[in-house]
Jmol script that loads the backbone (N, CA, C; Angstrom):
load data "model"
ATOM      1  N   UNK A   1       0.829  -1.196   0.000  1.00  0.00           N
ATOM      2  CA  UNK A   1       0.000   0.000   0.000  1.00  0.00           C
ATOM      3  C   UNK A   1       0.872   1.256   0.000  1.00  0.00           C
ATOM      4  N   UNK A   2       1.730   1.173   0.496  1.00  0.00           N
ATOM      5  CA  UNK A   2       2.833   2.411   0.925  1.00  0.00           C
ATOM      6  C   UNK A   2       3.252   2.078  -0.391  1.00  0.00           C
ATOM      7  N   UNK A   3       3.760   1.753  -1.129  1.00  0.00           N
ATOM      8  CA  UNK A   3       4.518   1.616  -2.497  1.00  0.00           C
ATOM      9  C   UNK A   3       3.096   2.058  -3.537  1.00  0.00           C
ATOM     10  N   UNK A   4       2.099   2.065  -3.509  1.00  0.00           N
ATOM     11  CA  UNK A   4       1.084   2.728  -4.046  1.00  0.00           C
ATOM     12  C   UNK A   4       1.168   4.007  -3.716  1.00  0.00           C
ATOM     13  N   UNK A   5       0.908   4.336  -2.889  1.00  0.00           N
ATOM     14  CA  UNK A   5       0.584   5.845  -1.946  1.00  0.00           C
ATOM     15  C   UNK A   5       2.299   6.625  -2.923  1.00  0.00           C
ATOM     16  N   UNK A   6       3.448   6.031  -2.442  1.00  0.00           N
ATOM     17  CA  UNK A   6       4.851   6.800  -3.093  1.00  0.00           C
ATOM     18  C   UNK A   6       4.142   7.031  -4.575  1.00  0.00           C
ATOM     19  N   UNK A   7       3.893   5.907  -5.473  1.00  0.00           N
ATOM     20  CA  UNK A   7       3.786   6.230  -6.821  1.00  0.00           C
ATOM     21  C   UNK A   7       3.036   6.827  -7.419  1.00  0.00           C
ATOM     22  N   UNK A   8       2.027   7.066  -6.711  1.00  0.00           N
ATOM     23  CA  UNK A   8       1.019   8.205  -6.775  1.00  0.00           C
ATOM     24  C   UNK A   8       1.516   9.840  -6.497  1.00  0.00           C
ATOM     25  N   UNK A   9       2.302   9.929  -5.592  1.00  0.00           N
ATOM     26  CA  UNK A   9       2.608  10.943  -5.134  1.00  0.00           C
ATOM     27  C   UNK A   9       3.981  11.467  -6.492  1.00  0.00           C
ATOM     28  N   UNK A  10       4.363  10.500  -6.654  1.00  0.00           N
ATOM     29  CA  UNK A  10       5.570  10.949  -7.787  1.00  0.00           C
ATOM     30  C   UNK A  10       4.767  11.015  -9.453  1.00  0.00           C
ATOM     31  N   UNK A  11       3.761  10.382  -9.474  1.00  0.00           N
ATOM     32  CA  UNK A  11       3.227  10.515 -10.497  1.00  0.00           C
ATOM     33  C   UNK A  11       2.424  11.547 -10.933  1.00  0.00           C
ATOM     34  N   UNK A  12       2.071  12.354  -9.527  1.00  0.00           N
ATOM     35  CA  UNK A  12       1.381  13.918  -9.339  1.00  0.00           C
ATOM     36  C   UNK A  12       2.894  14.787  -9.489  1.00  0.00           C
ATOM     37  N   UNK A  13       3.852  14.308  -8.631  1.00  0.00           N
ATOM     38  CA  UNK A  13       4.901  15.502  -9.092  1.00  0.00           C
ATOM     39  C   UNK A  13       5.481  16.023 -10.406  1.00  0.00           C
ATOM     40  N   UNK A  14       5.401  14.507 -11.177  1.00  0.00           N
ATOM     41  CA  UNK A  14       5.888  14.833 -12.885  1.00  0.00           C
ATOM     42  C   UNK A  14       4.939  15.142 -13.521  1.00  0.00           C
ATOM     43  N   UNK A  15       3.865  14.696 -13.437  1.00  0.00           N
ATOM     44  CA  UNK A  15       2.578  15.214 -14.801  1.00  0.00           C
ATOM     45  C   UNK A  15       2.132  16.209 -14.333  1.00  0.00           C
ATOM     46  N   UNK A  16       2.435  16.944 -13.212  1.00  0.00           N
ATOM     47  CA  UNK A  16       1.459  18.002 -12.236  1.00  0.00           C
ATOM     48  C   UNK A  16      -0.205  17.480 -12.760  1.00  0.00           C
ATOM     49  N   UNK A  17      -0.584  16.679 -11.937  1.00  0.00           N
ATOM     50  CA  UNK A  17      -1.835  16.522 -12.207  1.00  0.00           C
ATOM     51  C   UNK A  17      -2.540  16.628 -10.857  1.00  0.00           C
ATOM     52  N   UNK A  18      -2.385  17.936 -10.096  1.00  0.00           N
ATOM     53  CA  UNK A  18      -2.843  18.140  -8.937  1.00  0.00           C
ATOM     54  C   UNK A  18      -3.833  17.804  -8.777  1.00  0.00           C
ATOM     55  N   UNK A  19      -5.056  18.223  -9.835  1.00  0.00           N
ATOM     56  CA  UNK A  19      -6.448  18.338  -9.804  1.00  0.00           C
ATOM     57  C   UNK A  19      -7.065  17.229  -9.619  1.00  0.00           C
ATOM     58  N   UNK A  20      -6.425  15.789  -9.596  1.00  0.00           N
ATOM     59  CA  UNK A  20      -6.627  14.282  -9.057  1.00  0.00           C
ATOM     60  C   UNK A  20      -6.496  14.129  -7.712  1.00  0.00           C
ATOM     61  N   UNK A  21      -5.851  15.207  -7.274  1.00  0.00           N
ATOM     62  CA  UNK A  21      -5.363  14.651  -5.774  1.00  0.00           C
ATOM     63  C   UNK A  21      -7.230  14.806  -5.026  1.00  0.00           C
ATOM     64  N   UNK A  22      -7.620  16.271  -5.157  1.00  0.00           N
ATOM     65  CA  UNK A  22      -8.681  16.235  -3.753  1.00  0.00           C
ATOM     66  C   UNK A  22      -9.932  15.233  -4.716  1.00  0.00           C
ATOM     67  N   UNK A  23     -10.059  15.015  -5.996  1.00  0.00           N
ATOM     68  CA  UNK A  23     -11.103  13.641  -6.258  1.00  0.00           C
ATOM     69  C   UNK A  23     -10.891  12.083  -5.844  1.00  0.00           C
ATOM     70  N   UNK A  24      -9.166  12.056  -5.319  1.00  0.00           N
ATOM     71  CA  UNK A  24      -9.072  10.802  -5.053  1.00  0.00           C
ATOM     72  C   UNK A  24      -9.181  10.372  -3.465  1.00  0.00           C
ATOM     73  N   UNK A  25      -8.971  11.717  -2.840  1.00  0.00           N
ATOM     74  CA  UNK A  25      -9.101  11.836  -1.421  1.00  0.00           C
ATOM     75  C   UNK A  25     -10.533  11.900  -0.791  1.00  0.00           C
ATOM     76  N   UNK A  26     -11.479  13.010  -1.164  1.00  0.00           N
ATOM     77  CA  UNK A  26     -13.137  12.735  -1.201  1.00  0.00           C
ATOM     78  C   UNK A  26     -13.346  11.085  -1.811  1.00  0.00           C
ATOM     79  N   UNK A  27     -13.164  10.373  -2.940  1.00  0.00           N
ATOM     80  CA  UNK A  27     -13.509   9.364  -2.907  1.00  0.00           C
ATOM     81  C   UNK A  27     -13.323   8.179  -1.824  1.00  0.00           C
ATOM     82  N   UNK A  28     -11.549   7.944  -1.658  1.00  0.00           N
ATOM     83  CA  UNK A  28     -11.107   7.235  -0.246  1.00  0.00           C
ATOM     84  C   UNK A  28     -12.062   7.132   1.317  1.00  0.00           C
ATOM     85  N   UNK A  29     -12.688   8.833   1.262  1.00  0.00           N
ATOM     86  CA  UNK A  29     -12.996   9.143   2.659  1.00  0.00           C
ATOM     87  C   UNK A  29     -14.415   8.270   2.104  1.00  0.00           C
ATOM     88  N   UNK A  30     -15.249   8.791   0.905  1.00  0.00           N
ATOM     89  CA  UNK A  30     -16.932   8.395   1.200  1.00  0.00           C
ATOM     90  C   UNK A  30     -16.656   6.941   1.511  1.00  0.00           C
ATOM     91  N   UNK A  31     -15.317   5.979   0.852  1.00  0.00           N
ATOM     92  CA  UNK A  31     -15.493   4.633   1.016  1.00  0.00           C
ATOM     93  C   UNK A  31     -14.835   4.222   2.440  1.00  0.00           C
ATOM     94  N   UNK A  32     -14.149   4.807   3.129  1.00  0.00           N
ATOM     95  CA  UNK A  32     -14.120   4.728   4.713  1.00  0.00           C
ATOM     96  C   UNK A  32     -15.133   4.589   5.218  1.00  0.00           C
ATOM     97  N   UNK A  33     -15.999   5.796   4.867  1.00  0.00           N
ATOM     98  CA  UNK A  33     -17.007   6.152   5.567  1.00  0.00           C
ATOM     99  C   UNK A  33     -18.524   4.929   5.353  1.00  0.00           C
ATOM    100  N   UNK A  34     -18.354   4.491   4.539  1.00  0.00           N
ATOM    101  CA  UNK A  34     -19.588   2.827   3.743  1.00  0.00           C
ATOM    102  C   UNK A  34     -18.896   2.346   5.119  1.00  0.00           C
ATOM    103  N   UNK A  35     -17.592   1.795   4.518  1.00  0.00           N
ATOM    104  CA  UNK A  35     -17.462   0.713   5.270  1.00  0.00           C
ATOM    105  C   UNK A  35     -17.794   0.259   6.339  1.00  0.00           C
ATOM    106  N   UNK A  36     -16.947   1.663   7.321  1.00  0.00           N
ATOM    107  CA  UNK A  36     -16.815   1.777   8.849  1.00  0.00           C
ATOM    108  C   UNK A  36     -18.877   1.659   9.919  1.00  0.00           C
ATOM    109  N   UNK A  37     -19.257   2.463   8.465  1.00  0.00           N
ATOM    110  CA  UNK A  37     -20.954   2.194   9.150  1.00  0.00           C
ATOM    111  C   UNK A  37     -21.963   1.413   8.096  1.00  0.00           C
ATOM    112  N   UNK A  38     -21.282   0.193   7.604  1.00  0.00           N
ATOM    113  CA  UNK A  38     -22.208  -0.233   7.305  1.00  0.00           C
ATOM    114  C   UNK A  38     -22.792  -1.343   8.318  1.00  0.00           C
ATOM    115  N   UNK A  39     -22.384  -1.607   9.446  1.00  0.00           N
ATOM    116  CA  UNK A  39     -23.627  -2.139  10.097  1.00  0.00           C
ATOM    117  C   UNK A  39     -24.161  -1.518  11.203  1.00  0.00           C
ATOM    118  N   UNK A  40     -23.868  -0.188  11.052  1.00  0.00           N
ATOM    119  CA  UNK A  40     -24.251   0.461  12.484  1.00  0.00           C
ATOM    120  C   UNK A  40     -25.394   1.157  11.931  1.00  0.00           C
ATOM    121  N   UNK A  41     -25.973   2.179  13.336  1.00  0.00           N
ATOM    122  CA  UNK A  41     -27.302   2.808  13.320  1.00  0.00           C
ATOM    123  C   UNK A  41     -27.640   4.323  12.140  1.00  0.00           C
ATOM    124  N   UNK A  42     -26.413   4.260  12.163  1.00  0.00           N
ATOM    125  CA  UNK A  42     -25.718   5.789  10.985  1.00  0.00           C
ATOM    126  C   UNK A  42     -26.269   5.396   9.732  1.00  0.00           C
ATOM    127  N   UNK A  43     -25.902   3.927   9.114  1.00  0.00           N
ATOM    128  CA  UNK A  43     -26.322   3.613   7.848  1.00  0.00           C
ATOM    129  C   UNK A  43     -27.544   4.359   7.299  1.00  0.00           C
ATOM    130  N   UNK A  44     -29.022   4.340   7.906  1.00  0.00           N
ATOM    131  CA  UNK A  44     -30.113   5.025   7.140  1.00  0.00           C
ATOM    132  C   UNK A  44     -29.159   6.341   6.652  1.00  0.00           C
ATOM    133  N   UNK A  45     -28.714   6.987   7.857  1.00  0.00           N
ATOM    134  CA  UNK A  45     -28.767   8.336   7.453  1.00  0.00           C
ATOM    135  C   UNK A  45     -27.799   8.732   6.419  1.00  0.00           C
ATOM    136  N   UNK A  46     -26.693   7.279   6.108  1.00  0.00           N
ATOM    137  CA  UNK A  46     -25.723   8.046   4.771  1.00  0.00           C
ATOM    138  C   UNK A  46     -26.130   7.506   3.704  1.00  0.00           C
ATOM    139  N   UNK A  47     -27.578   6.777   3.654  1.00  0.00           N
ATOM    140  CA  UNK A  47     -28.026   6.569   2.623  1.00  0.00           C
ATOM    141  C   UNK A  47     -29.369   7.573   1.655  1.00  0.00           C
ATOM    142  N   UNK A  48     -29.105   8.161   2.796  1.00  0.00           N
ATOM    143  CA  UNK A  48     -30.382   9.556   2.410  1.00  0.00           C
ATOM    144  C   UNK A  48     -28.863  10.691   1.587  1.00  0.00           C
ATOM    145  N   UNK A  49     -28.018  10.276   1.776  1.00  0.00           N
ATOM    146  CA  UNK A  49     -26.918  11.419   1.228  1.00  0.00           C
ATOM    147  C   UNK A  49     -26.990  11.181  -0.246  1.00  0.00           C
ATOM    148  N   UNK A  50     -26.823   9.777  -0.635  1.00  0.00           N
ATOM    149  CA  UNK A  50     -27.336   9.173  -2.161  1.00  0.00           C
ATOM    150  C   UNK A  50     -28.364   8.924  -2.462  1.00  0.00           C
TER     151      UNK A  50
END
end "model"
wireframe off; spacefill off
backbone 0.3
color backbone group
């Protein structure tokens, strides 16, 4: 995972393709965020978000 995370980060430094960084970071978090509550009491409410 750490050898992902480096090649990503060097692959933003040469192409400057900044504008990937905060779509890949909002994506990471919404799928934290499934995971961590999908069996808890929270679920209804992050399904009213979609």
């Amino acid at each position: 995972m750490l050898e992902f995370l480096k090649d990503f980060w060097l692959f933003l430094m040469e192409r400057k393709k900044w504008w990937l960084a905060p779509i890949i970071i909002v994506l990471l978090l919404l799928g934290i965020l499934l995971i961590f509550s999908g069996g808890s009491a929270v679920t209804p409410f992050i399904y009213t978000l979609f």
